[in-house]
C-alpha positions in Angstrom: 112.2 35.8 125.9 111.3 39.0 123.6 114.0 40.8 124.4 116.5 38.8 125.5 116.6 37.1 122.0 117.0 40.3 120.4 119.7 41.2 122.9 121.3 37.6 122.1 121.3 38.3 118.5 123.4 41.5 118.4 119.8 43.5 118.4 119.2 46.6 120.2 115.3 47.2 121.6 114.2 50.8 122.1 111.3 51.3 124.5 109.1 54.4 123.3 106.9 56.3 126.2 104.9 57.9 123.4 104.0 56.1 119.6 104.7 59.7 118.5 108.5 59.2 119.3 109.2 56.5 116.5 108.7 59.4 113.9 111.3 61.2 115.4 113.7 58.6 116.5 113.2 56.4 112.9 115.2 59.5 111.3 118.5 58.5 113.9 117.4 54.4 113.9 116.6 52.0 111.4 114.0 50.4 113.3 113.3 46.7 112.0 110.0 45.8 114.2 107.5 47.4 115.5 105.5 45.2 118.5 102.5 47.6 119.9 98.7 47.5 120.3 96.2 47.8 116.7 94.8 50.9 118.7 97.7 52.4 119.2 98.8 51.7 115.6 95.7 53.0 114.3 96.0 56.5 115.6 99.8 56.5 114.8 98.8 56.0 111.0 96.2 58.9 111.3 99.4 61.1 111.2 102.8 59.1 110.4 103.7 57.1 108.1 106.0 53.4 109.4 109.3 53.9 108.8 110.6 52.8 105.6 112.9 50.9 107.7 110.4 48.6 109.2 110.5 44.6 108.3 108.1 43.0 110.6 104.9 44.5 112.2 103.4 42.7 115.2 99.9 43.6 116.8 99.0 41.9 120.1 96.7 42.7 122.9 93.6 43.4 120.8 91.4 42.5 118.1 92.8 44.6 115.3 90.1 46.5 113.2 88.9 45.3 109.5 89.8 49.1 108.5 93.4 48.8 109.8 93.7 45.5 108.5 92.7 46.7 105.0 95.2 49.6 105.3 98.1 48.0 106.6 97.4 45.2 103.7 97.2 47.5 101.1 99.8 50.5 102.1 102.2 48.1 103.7 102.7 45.2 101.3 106.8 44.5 102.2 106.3 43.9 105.7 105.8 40.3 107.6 102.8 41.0 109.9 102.3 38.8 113.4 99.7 38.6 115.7 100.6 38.1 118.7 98.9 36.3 121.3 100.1 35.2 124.8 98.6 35.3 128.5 98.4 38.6 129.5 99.2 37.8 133.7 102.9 36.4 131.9 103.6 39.1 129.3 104.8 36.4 126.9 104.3 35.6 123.9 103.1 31.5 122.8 101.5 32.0 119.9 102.2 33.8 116.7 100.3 34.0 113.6 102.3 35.3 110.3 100.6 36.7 107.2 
């Protein structure tokens, strides 16, 4: 449902190997959302900033750390932030939580 909404819409989904690659590729794309693990965010933000192009932040998979939470609060006060939560064995997401 993910991506086929986004397709739908006129959107275009890029599918990174590496959380290093949005730094690089957010100087060619204005990336909107940014859907990935806290853990993976977390290290991300030890060296890169989020693109100033980014509008909505979702975390799913894992309990996101106080710390990050703090950070991304405090550093990152434009974006909408999701959790996302959905069965792992479907890879789908039913239930969002919006701050």
């Amino acid at each position: 449902v993910q991506i086929f909404s986004v397709l739908l819409m006129g959107g275009k989904i890029t599918l990174l190997q590496d959380i290093t690659e949005l730094n690089k590729l957010s100087e060619k794309q204005q990336f909107t959302i940014l859907i990935t693990t806290p853990s993976i965010l977390e290290n991300y933000l030890k060296i890169f900033n989020l693109p100033d192009s980014l509008k909505v932040l979702g975390t799913t998979g894992e309990l996101m750390s106080q710390s990050l939470s703090r950070k991304i609060f405090k550093e990152y006060t434009h974006l909408k932030k999701c959790i996302i939560y959905g069965p792992t064995e479907a890879s789908i997401f039913s239930t969002t939580y919006q701050y």
